[in-house]
N, C-alpha and C positions, 0 to 999 in steps of 0.2 A: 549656738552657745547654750541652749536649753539642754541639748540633748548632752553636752559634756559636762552638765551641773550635774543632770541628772544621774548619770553614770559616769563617776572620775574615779572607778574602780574598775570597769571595763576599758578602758585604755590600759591601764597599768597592768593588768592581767594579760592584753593582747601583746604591750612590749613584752613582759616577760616570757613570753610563749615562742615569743618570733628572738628573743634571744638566748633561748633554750635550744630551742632547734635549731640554731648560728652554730653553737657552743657545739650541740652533737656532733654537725655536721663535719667541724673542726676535729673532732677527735677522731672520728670515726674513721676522715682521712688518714690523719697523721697512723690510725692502724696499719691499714692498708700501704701507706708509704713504708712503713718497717719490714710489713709481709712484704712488699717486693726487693727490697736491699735482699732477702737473703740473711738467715739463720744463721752462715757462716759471716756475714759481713755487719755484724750489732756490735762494733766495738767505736769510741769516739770520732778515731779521724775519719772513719767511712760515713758514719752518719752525718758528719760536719761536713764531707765532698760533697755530700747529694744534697746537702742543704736539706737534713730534715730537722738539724737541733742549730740553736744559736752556740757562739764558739763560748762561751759560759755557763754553766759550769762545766768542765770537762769528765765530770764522772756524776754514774745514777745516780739520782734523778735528773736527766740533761733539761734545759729549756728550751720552747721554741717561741717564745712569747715575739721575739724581735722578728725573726724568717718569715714567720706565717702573715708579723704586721697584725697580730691581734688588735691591738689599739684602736683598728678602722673599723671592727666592726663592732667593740664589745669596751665596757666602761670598765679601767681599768682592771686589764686584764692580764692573767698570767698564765701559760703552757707548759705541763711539765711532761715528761717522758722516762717512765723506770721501768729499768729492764733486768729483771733477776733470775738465773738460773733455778730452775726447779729438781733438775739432775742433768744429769750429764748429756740427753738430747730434747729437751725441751727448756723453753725461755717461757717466761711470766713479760707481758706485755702490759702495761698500765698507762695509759692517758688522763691527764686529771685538764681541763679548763675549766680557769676560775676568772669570775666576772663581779664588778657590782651593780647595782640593779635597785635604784630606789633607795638607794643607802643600807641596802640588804648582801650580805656574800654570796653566791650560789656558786653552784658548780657540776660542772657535769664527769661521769667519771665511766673511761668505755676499757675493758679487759679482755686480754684474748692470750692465746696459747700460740707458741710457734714450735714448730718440731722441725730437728734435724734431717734430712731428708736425706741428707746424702749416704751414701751403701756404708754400711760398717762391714770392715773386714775384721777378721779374728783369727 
């Protein structure tokens, strides 16, 4: 009991750190689940088959806050998923979870590129 009088700012720093790196972990996924669908397959109802977006909203920014079951690991929490054409063979990949944490908002935010891979003919 002493030692949590004494530091009742090193807990709080420990939860946020271990739900920081939850929150990564979460995104970083859901990158990776996108890179494998396939550059040709980022459009609603494919990402809704594979169960990587919740079936609401049906356009970017999708959610995955319900599929992933956010809720079990993280205080109310929300998953988005935007996907934007940068030109005509590369996507903008954006991940945002958000959490609360002590009555604080945070959020973690992971971006990557996807490129069209398949042969262009001309």
């Amino acid at each position: 009991m002493l030692f949590s009088a004494a530091f009742p700012g090193s807990f709080s720093a420990i939860r946020q750190a271990s739900e920081t790196k939850e929150a990564a972990v979460i995104a970083q996924r859901k990158i990776e689940q996108v890179k494998f669908l396939g550059y040709e397959n980022l459009d609603y109802e494919k990402l809704l088959a594979a169960e990587i977006i919740d079936e609401s909203p049906s356009s970017s920014p999708y959610s995955f806050t319900n599929v992933d079951s956010l809720s079990e690991v993280l205080t109310n929490p929300s998953g988005t998923l935007a996907i934007t054409d940068n030109n005509s063979s590369v996507k903008s990949i954006v991940v945002t979870v958000q959490w609360n944490s002590g009555g604080i908002s945070r959020s973690v935010v992971v971006r990557s590129l996807l490129c069209d891979k398949r042969t262009k003919r001309g």
